[in-house]
C-alpha positions in Angstrom: 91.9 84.2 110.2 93.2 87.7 110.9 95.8 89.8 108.7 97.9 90.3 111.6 97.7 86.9 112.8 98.5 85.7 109.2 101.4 87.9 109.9 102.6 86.8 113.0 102.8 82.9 110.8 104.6 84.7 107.9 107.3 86.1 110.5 108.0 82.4 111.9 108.4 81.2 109.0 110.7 84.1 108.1 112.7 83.5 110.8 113.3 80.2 110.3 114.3 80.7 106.7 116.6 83.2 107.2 118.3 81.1 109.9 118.7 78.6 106.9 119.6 81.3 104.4 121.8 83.8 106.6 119.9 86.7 105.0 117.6 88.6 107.1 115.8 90.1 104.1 113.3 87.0 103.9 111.9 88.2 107.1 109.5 90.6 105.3 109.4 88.6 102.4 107.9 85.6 104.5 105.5 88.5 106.0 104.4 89.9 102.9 103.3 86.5 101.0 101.9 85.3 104.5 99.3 88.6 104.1 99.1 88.9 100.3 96.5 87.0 99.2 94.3 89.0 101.8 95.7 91.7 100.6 94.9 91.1 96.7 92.5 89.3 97.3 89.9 90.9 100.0 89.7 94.6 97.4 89.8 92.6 94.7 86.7 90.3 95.7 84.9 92.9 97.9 85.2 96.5 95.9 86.4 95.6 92.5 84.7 92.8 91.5 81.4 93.2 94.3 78.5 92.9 91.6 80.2 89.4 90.2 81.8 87.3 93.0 82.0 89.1 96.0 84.1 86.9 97.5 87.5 87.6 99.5 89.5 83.9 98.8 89.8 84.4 95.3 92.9 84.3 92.8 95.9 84.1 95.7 94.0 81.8 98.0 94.7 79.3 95.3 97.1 76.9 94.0 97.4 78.4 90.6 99.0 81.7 91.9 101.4 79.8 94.3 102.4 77.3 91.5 103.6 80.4 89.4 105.1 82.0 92.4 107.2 78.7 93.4 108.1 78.3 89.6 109.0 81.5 88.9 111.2 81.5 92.6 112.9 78.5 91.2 114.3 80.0 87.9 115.0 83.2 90.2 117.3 80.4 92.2 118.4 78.8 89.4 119.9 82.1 87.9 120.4 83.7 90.5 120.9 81.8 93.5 118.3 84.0 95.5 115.3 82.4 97.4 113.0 85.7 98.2 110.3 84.2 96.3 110.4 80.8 97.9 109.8 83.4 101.1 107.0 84.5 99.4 105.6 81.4 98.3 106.2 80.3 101.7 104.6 82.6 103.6 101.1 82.4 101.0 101.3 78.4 101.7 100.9 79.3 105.5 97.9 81.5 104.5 95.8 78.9 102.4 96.7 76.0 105.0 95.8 78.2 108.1 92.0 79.6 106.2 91.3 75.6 105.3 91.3 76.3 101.9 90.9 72.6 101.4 87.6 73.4 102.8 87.2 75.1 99.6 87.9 73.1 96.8 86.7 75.6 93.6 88.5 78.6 95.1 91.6 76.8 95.6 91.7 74.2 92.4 90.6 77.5 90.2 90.4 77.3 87.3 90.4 73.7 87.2 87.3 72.5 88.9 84.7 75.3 87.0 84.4 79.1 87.4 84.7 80.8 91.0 81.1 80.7 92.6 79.4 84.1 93.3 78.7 84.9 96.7 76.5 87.8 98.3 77.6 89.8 101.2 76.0 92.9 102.6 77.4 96.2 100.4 79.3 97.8 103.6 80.8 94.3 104.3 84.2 94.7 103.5 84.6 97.7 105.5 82.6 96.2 108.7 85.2 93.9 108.6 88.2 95.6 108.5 86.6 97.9 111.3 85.7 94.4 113.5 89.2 93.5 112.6 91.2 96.6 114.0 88.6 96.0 117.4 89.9 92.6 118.1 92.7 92.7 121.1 94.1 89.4 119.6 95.0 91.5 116.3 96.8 94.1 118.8 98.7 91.6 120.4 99.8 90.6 117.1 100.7 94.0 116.2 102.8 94.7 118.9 104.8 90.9 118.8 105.4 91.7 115.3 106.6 95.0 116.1 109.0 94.1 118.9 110.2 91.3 116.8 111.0 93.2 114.0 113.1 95.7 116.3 114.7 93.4 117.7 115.9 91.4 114.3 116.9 94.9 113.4 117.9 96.7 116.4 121.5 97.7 115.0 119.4 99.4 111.9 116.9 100.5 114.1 119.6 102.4 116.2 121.5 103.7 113.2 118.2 105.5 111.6 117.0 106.9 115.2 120.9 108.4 115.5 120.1 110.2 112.7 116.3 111.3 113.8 118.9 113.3 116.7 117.2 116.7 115.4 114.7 117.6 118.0 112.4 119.3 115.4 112.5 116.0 113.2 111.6 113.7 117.0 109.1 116.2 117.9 107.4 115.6 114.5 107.7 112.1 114.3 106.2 111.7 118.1 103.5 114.3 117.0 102.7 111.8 113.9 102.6 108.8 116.4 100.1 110.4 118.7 97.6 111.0 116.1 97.9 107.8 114.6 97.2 106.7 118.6 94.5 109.3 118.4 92.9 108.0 115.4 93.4 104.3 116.3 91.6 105.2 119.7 88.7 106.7 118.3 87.9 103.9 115.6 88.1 100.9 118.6 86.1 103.5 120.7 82.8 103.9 117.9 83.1 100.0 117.7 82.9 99.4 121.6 79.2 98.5 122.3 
């Protein structure tokens, strides 16, 4: 599945956790474990370690990391009374149940059922993919739901930090910044159109 998509997930869960909670900071929280193990994971597998496993579901695709997280978010609770890791935890269960990691046993009972197998992908692969990635419109739909969402949830923020962007000079180089990034974003879809 796709970061963005995983994303999306981590966000609805978020949601629903800080309706639970009352605290909006799980939000990201539920977003950020929903993405990390793709995040750790993918650069770990693909560039770091490409001559040994080459393989993206490694470490945070299985149980062992998310065990430690949920253990370590319950002594935060019990001393604490704070549930951000349980976010966390949450949001990287919603990423190994919606990749199938099931499908997977080795990668996702690791260490426990032998050493992660090697695999062999092409040497450009993990670029490709983000590239294939960013061309997908189902990733920019994502994007811009999780966007919206977000300003939304935090509209009163939102309109306290754009108050204070008032200085034209400071909105002229913020909208300047947000055209090239259109720019740039244009020009990578356009080399991957056929």
């Amino acid at each position: 599945m796709y970061l963005l998509a995983h994303a999306m997930v981590g966000l609805l869960i978020g949601v629903v956790l800080a309706a639970i909670a009352g605290d909006r900071r799980v939000l990201a929280l539920a977003v950020l474990g929903a993405v990390l193990p793709d995040l750790i994971d993918k650069p770990l597998g693909h560039i770091l370690l490409a001559g040994t496993l080459d393989y993206g579901r490694i470490y945070f695709h299985g149980l062992t990391v998310l065990f430690l997280v949920v253990i370590a978010g319950l002594i935060l609770y019990r001393y604490r009374r704070r549930i951000e890791l349980f976010a966390v935890a949450a949001g990287m269960s919603s990423h190994q149940f919606l990749d199938g990691m099931w499908w997977h046993p080795v990668e996702w009972f690791w260490p426990f059922l032998g050493p992660l197998p090697s695999h062999g992908y092409p040497e450009d692969y993990f670029w490709e993919s983000v590239l294939r990635e960013l061309a997908q419109p189902s990733e920019w739909i994502f994007f811009f739901l999780i966007a919206g969402l977000f300003a939304y949830i935090y509209r009163e923020e939102l309109t306290t930090a754009l108050t204070r962007l008032a200085d034209t000079s400071l909105r002229l180089a913020l909208v300047a910044a947000l055209g090239l990034a259109v720019l740039a974003t244009l020009a990578v879809g356009w080399r991957l159109l056929p």
